[in-house]
N, C-alpha and C positions, 0 to 999 in steps of 0.2 A: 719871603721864600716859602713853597711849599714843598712835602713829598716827592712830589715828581721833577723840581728842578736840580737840570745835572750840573756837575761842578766841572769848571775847567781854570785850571793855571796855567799861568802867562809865565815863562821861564826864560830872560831875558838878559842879553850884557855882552863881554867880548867887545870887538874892533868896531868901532864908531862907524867905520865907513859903509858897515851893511845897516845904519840909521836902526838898531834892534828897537827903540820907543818910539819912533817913527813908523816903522814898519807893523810891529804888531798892533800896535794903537791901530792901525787901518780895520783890523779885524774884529777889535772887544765887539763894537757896535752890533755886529755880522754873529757873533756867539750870543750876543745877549738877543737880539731879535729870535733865535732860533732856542731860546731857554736856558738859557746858561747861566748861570752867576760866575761871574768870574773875578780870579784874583789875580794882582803881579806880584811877581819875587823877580829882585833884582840879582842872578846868579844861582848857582844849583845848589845849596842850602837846605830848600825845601826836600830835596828829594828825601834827604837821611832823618826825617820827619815824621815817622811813621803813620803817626796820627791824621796827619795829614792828606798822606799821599791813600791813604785807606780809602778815602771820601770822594777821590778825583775821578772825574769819567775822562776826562782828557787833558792831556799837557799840550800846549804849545809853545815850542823852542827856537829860540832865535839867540843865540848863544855862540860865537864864532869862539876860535882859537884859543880857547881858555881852560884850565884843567879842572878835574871834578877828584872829587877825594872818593877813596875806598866806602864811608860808607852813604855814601850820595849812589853814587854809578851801584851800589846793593840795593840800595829802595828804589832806584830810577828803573831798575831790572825786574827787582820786585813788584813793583806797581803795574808793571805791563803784563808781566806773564799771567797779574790776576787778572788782569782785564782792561785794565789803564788806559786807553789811546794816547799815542804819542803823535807828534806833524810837526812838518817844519819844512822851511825850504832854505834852499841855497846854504851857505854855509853856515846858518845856524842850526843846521842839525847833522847836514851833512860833510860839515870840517869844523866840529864843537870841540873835540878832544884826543886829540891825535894820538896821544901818550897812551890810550887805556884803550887795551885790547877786549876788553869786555864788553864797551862801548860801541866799537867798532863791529864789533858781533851782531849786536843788540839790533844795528842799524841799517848792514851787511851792503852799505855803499861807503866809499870816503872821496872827497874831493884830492885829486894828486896833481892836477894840471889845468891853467885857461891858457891856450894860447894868445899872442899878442899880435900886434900889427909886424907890416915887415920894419924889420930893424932902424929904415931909414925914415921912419914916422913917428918911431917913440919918444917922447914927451916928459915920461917921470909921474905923469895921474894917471889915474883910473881906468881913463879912455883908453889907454894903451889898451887895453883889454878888451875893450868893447868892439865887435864883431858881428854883424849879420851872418844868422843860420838858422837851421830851419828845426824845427821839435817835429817830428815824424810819431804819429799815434802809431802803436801797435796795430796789426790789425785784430789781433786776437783782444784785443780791448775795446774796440768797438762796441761793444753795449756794458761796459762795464762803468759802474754807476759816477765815477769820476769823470770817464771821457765822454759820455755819452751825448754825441748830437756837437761834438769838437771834433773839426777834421786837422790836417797837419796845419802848421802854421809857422811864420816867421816872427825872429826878433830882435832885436841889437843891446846887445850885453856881454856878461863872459859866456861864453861855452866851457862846462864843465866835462871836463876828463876824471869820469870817477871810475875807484877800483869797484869791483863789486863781485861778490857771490852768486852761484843758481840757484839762492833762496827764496830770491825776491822774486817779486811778481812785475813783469815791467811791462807799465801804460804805454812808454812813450822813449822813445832815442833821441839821441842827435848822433850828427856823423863827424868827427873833425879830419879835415883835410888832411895830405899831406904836402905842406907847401915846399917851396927850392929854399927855403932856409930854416927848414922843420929839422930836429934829429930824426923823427919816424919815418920811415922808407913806403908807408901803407896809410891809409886811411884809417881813422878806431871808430868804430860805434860805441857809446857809452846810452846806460839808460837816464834818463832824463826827470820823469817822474815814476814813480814805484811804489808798491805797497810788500809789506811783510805782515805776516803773522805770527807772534813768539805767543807763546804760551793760549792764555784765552783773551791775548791782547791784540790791537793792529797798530802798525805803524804805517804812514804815509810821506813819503818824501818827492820835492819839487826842487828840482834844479835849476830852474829859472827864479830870480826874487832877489836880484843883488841889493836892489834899493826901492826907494818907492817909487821911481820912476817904470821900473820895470814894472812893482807890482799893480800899478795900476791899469799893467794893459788887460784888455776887457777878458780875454782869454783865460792870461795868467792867474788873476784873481779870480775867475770862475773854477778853474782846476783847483786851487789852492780852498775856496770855499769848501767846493764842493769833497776836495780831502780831509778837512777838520771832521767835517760831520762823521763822514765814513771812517774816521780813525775811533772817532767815540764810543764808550761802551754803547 
């Protein structure tokens, strides 16, 4: 290790079925080609670490449904507003920790809904969920260094219905319908991929990445690459 190599931790755990060692393992390779040393913690621990989190230029979170303690979600906070980068996609960053409003601040999207097939095709897995739609770039994102040279594109997974704030900066949407067996009377745009900036820190989030099926399409994993960097100090 020298001087110049940045550090990033691997922040991983929660619900088996988003494969969290699966999925981030696709990436260490991708950080360490591009200078990174990197470490895994299995669960948010590290964060209330101080020592630790002092040294990190970037977290990467794949962390689904799982709660983080008072003084985790204070270093996890702390670390960004100094400069930290945070990324993650799909629910592990964007449906980490439901319970903690702080959190939800921090991240200013939350996953609330995927719609499923119609009624008369569900199954009881996964699939129920999985849907062809379309991720529509912003156009105001068009040369912004995450989309850049990515036009709109299709994919088959969940569509996420996330809540979110005008804080964020959104790359990318999806639309979800409103079908004859929807409660919603209208169509919702939701943003898709997004960045924030809290303090002198950035955060990146990707709403495509359920499993590694998904994130291996060419696209997703370019977005997603190309968000770590740009979340890094």
């Amino acid at each position: 290790m020298t001087d110049s190599t940045r550090q990033a931790i691997v922040v991983r755990g929660g619900w088996d079925g988003h494969q969290p060692v699966e999925a981030t393992g696709m990436f260490i390779p991708y950080l360490e080609e591009n200078g990174f040393e990197v470490r895994v913690f299995d669960g948010s621990s590290v964060y209330a670490d101080a020592d630790t989190m002092a040294g990190v230029d970037l977290i990467v979170q794949c962390n689904t449904m799982n709660t983080i303690e008072k003084a985790e979600i204070a270093g996890l906070r702390a670390a960004v507003l100094a400069g930290t980068g945070l990324a993650g996609w799909h629910g592990g960053i964007a449906d980490s920790y439901r319970d903690c409003a702080d959190y939800l601040q921090l991240i200013g999207g939350q996953f609330a809904h995927h719609p499923g097939k119609h009624p008369s095709e569900l199954t009881g897995e996964q699939s129920d969920n999985y849907l062809p739609y379309r991720i529509d770039v912003s156009p105001e994102a068009a040369d912004h260094p995450i989309m850049r040279g990515i036009d709109s594109f299709d994919v088959v997974t969940e569509q996420y219905w996330v809540l979110s704030d005008d804080y964020i900066d959104v790359l990318a949407t999806t639309t979800l319908p409103a079908r004859e067996w929807d409660a919603w009377n209208r169509p919702i745009t939701s943003p898709a991929v997004w960045t924030r900036k809290w303090g002198e820190g950035r955060i990146f989030v990707s709403t495509a990445g359920h499993n590694v099926a998904v994130l291996e399409d060419t696209t997703v994993r370019t977005i997603i690459e190309r968000g770590l960097l740009w979340a890094s100090r």
